[in-house]
C-alpha positions in Angstrom: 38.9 194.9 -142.4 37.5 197.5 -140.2 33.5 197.8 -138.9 32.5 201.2 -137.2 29.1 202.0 -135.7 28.7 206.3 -135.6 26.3 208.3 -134.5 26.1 211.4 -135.2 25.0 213.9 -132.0 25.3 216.9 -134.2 26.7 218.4 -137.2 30.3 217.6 -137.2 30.4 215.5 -134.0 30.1 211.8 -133.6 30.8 208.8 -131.0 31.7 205.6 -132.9 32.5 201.8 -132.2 34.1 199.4 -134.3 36.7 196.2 -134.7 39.5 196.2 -136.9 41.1 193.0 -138.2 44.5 192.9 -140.0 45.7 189.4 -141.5 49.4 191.0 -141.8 51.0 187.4 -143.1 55.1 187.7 -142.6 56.8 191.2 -143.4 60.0 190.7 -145.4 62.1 193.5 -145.7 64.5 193.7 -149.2 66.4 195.9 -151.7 68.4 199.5 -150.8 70.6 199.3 -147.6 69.3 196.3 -145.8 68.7 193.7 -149.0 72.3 194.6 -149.8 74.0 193.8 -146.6 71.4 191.3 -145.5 69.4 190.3 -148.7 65.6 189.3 -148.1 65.4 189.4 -144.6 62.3 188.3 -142.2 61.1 191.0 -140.3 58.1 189.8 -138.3 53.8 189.0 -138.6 51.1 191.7 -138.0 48.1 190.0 -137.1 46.0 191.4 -135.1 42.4 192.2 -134.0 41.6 195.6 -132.2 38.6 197.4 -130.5 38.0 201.3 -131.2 35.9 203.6 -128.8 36.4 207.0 -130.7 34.5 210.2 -131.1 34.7 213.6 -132.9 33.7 217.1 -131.0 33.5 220.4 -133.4 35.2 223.5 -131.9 34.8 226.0 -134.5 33.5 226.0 -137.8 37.1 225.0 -139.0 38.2 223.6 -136.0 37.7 219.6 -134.9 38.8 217.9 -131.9 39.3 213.8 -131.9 40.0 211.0 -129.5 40.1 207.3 -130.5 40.7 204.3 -127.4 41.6 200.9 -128.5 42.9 198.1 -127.1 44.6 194.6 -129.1 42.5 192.2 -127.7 44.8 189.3 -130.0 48.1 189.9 -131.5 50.7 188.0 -133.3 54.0 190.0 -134.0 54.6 193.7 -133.6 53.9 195.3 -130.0 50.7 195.0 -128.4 48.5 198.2 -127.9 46.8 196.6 -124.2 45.0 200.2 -124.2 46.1 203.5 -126.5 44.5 206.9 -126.5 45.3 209.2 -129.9 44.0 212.4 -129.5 44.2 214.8 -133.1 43.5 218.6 -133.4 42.3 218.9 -137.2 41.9 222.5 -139.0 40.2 222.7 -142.0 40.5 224.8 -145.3 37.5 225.4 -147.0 37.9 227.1 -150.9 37.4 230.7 -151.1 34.1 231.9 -152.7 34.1 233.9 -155.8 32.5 237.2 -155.1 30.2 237.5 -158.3 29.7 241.4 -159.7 26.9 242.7 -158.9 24.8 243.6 -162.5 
């Protein structure tokens, strides 16, 4: 379950806050190489809760820069994030326009 709060500064930009909650229960692993060897075998739990800071900055018209900060502030199973930055460089493809004949 995830709650953001965005605002946007401009078109295409935006600074956002938000909590993300995952009630993972127990991962089991089963079936092709490791269910034959192993058969069902008990990975771990992902539970967790986990702050975001993130934001989007427009470049170019088809060009978007975007950071997002978060931190596990509870976790059971799986590593704990104490603080991680992800930074993505997104390009986007608008659909050519149809040139229409001129009559």
């Amino acid at each position: 379950m995830k709650f953001w709060f965005r605002y946007n500064y401009l078109q295409g930009g935006t600074v956002a806050v938000g909590l993300e909650k995952v009630w993972g229960g127990k991962q089991i692993a089963s079936g092709g190489i490791l269910g034959a060897e192993l058969g069902p075998t008990a990975l771990s739990e992902d539970n967790f809760l986990r702050g975001h800071i993130a934001g989007v900055v427009p470049l170019a018209k088809d060009w978007t820069f975007s950071a997002d900060i978060f931190h596990d502030f509870e976790r059971t199973g799986g590593f704990r994030d104490d603080f991680s930055v992800q930074f993505r460089l997104i390009k986007i493809f608008f659909a050519e326009q149809e040139s229409k004949p001129l009559k």
